[in-house]
C-alpha positions as a printed Julia matrix, in Angstrom:
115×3 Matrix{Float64}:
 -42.95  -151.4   44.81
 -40.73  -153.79  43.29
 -39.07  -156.83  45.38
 -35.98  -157.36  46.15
 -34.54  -161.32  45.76
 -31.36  -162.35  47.45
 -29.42  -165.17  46.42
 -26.9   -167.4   48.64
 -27.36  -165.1   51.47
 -24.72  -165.48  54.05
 -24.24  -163.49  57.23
 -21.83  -160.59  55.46
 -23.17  -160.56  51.62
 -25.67  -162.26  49.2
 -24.12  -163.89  46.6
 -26.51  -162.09  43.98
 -29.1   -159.7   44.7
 -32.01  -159.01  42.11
 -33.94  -156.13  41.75
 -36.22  -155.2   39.21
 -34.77  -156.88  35.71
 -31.14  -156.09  37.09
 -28.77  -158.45  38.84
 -25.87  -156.91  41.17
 -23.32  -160.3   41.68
 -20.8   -159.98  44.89
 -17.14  -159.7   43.67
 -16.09  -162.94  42.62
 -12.21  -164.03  43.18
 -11.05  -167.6   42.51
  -8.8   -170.51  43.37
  -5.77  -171.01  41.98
  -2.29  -169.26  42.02
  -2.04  -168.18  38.49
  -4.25  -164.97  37.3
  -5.74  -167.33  34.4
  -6.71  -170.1   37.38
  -8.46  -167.95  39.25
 -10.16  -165.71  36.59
 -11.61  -169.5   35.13
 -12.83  -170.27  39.06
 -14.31  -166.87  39.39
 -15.96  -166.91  35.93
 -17.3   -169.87  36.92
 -18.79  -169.08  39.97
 -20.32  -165.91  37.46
 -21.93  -167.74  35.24
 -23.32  -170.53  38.41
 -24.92  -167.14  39.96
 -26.53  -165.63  36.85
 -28.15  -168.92  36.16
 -29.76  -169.04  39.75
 -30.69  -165.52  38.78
 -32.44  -166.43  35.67
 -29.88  -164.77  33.74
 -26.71  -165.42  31.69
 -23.38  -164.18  30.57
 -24.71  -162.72  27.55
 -27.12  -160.27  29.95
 -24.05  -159.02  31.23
 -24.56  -155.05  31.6
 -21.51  -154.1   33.31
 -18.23  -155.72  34.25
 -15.86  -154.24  36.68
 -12.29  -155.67  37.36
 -10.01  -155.62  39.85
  -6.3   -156.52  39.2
  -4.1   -157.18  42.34
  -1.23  -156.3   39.9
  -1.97  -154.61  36.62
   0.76  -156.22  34.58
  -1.78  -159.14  34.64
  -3.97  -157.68  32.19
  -2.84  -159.53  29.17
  -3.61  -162.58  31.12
  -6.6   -161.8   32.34
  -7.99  -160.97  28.96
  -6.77  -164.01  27.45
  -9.45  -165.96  29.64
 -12.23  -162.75  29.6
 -12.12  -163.11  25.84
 -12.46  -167.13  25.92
 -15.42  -166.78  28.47
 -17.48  -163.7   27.03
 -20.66  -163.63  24.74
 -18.13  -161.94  21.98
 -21.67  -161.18  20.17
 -22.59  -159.38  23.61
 -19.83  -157.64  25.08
 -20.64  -155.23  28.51
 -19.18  -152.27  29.54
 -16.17  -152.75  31.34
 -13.88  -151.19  33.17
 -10.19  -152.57  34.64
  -8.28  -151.08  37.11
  -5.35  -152.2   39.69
  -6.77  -152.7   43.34
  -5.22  -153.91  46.42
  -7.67  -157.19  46.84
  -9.06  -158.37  50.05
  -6.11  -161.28  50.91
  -2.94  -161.59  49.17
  -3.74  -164.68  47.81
  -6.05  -162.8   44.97
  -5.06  -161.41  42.16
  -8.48  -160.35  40.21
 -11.89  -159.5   41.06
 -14.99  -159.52  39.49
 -17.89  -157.5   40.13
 -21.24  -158.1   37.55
 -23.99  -156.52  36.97
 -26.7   -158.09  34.46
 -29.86  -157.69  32.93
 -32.56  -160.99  33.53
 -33.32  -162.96  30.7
């Protein structure tokens, strides 16, 4: 049976959660009131979990992303394609979402391979 290893557990979610050689991250929003702010403080906060998972950006499998308002997706790439492995680009997939508080406008939710 294989374990199951949670990382910065907190009384509603883990931070990360690994199972087998895969790596399921929480949805990550940032600080900041622009869309490129708070993508680079979410990213951030990415890349801090997958290396307490024993894993990196360029493991990424999957990328999901949530846009409080999709006319932000030309701004939200602009930092995506700064921040990604461009030799190891996941799966992704974008879509508009009403976000937990009104103060975010994109989400993040990772899944990754472990190095």
């Amino acid at each position: 049976m294989m374990s199951i290893k949670r990382i910065d557990v907190g009384s509603r979610m883990s931070g990360a959660v690994i199972h087998g050689n895969t790596v399921y991250l929480a949805g990550q929003v940032g600080e900041g009131e622009s869309v490129t702010d708070q993508c680079k403080s979410s990213l951030a906060e990415v890349d801090r979990l997958l290396a307490a998972s024993g894993s990196s950006k360029s493991k990424i499998l999957q990328t999901i992303i949530y846009l409080a308002d999709i006319a932000d997706f030309a701004e939200m790439n602009a930092v995506w394609e700064g921040w990604i492995d461009p030799a190891n680009p996941p799966a992704r997939a974008t879509s508009e979402a009403k976000l937990a508080a009104p103060k975010y406008k994109v989400e993040f939710i990772i899944t990754a391979a472990l190095d």
